[in-house]
N, C-alpha and C positions, 0 to 999 in steps of 0.2 A: 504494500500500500504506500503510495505518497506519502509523505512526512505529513503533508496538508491533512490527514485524517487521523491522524495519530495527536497531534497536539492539542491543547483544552482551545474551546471557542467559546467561553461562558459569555465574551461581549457582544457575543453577534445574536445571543435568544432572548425572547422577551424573557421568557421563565425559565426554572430549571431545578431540575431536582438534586440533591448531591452524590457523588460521584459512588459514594457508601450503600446507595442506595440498589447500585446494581451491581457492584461487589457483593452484598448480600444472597442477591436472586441467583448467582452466579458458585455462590460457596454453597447453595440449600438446591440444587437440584439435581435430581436423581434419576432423567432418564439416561440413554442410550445417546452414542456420540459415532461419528460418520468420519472417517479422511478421504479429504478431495482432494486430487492433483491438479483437477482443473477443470470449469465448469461443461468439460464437456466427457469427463472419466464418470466410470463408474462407482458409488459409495463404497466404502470398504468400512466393515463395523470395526471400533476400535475398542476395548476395556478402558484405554487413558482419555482422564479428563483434559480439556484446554490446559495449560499454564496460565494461570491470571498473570502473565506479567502487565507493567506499567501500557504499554503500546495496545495490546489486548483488550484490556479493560478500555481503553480512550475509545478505540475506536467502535465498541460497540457504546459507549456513552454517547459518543458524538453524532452515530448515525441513527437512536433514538431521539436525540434532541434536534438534530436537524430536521427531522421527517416531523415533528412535533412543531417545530416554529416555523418551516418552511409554510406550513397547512394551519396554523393559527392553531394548534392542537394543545391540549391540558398532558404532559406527560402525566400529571399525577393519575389522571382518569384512563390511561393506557398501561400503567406500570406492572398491575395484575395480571394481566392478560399475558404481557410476555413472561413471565414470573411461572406461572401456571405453565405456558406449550414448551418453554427451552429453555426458562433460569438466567433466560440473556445469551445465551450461548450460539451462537454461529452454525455450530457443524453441530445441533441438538437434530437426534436421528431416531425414526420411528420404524425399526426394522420388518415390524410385521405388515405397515399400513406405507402409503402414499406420504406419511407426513413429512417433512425436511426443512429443515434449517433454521433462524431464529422465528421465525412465522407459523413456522409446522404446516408449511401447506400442502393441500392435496390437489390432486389434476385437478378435480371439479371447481375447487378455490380458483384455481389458475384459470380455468378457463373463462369464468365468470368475470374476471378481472382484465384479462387481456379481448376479451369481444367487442367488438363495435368501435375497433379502432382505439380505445380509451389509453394503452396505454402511452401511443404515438401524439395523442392527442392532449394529452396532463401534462408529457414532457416540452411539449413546445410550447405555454405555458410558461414550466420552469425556466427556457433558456430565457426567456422575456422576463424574467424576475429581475430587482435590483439585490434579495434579497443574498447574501452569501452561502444560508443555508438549502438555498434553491439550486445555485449554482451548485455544492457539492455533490447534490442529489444527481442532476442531469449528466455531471462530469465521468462518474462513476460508475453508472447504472448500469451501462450494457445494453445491447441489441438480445431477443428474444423471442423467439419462435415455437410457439406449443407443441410443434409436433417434435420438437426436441425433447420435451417432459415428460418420461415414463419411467418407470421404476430403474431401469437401471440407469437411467440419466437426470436422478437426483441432483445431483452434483449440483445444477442450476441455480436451486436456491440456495445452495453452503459455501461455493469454490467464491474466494476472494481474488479481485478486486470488487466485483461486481457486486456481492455480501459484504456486509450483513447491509445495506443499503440497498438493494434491488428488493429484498425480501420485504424488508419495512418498509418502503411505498407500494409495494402489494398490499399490505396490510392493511395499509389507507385507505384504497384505492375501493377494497373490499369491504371495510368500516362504512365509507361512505354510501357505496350502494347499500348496504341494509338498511341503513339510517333512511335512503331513499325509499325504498321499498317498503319500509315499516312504515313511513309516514303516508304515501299512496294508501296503503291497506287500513289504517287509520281511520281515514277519509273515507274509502269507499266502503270494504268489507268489514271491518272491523266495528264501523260507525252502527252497523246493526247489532251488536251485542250491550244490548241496551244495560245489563246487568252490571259491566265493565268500562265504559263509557269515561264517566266522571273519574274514575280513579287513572287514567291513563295517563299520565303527567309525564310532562318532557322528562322528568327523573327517571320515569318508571319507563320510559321510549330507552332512554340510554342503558338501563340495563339490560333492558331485552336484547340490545345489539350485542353486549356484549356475551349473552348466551347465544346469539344466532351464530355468534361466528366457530361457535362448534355443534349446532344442533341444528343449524341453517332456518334460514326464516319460513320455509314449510313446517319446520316443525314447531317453533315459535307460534304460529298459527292453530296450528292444529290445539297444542299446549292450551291454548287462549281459548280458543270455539269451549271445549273441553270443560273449562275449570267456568267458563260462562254460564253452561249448562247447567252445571253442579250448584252455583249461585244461584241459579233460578228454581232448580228444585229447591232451594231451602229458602226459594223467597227472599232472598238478602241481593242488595244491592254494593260491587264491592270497593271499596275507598285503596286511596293511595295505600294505607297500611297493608292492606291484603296481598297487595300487588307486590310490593315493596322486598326485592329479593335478596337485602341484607336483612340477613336470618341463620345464626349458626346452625347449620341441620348435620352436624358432622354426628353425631349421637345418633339420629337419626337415619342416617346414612350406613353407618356402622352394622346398626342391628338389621337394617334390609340386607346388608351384604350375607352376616353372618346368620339370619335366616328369612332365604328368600320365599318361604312360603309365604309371609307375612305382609309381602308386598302384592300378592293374588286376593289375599283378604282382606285390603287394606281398598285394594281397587273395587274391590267389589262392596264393598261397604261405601264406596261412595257414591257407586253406580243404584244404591238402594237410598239414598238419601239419609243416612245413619250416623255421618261425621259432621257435625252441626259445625267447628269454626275451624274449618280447614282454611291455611294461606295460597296462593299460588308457588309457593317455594316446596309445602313442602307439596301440596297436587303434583311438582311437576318431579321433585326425587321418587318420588311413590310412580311416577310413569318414566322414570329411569333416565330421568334430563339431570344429572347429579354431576352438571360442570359448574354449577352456578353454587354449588354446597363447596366444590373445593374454591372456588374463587373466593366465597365469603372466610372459607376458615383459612385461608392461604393470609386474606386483611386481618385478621384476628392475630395472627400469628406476627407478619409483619408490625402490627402497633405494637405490639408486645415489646418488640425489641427495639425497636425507631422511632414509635412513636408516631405522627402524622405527618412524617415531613417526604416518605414517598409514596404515599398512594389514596387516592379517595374512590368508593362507590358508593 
């Protein structure tokens, strides 16, 4: 990499969060890691984690923070998300699935992202920025062609220069359209779940994205129609609270895991109108969308040790 992405840029972002903050996500994660020789090799699984040295750590601080103030974007309201798929980590590898890199994306992410011309179309854009963190974004990125992206040609999202900066304006790119998307079906489809309605708050929009972008905004939907219903059988109408997916459900979680009969009983007790004050958090672990239970207990754990100073949901 350029020296230009290795060194601190704190003066060129509006905000930013401290550098400890992704040293952390980085020392606490525990998946699977990939060596790339070059983004056009095949993954190779490795047992060795990164080396946090000095240059390492910057440069995934810096292509966080750029893709954050290039886009007018809240690191603190992203910081989970990557915390949760790679720890921050570049070459974070999902040996059984499609997932890769510090994004963990899969084709179907990728394709959604690169269609309709978009990402030809963002980038030119950025070269017209005056902004610096724009320019590193454009500078770096790389040329990209889907039908290069199949399992043995991972490599795309992890092989540096191109990473961790290609991969984190995918991430946008894809944020953004759900954010689209959620807000169309708002309007149109969603405006008939009259039970749901008033609690849908631009808060309660934002988290939902950030559970679509692992359980994709069909299921989001479906999730919603669902827990709409179950409102209506009990006659309740449902407020921000309900909706509201900061909710530690890790106890909860635990015990579905360790007996899943209890989550067929559990379904079906709602499908009989029997659970008089169920939230949408836990409706939606009880139907197995249990990204949003680690994202909340991943924030519990982070305050624990930090405090407030990297992440808000």
């Amino acid at each position: 990499m350029p020296e230009e992405y290795l060194r601190p840029h704190n003066s060129d972002w509006t905000t930013s969060i401290p550098l400890k903050c992704i040293q952390f996500a980085q020392r606490n994660f525990n998946g699977n890691f990939a060596q790339c020789d070059d983004e056009e090799s095949k993954p190779k699984l490795t047992v060795y984690r990164p080396c946090q040295t000095e240059n390492y750590t910057h440069l995934v601080y810096n292509a966080f923070h750029d893709v954050m103030d290039c886009f007018n974007l809240d690191p603190k309201e992203f910081y989970l998300q990557f915390m949760i798929e790679s720890g921050f980590h570049i070459n974070a590898f999902n040996k059984t699935g499609m997932d890769s890199g510090i994004a963990q994306f899969t084709a179907n992410g990728i394709k959604k992202v690169i269609s309709k011309n978009r990402i030809s179309r963002t980038r030119e854009a950025l070269l017209s920025s005056s902004r610096p963190s724009c320019s590193r974004i454009s500078s770096t990125m790389g040329a990209f062609d889907i039908t290069s992206f199949s399992v043995e040609r991972r490599c795309a999202m992890i092989a540096v220069p191109q990473n961790p900066y290609r991969s984190m304006f995918f991430n946008y790119i894809h944020t953004m359209l759900d954010q689209i998307e959620l807000k169309s079906d708002v309007e149109r489809e969603l405006s008939t779940l009259e039970s749901l309605k008033p609690a849908l708050t631009d808060r309660i929009k934002r988290q939902l994205v950030y559970l679509a972008y692992n359980r994709g905004m069909t299921g989001i939907k479906r999730l919603l129609v669902g827990y709409s219903d179950y409102k209506k059988s009990m006659k309740q109408t449902a407020t921000e609270q309900d909706l509201d997916l900061n909710q530690n459900l890790a106890r909860v979680k635990k015990i579905l895991r360790a007996e899943p009969e209890k989550r067929e009983i559990l379904a079906r007790a709602i499908k009989k109108g029997k659970l008089n004050k169920l939230s949408f958090a836990e409706y939606a672990v009880i139907h197995k969308a249990t990204y949003v239970a680690d994202m909340v207990a991943t924030q519990d754990y982070v305050q624990r040790q930090l405090g407030d100073q990297c992440s808000r949901f």
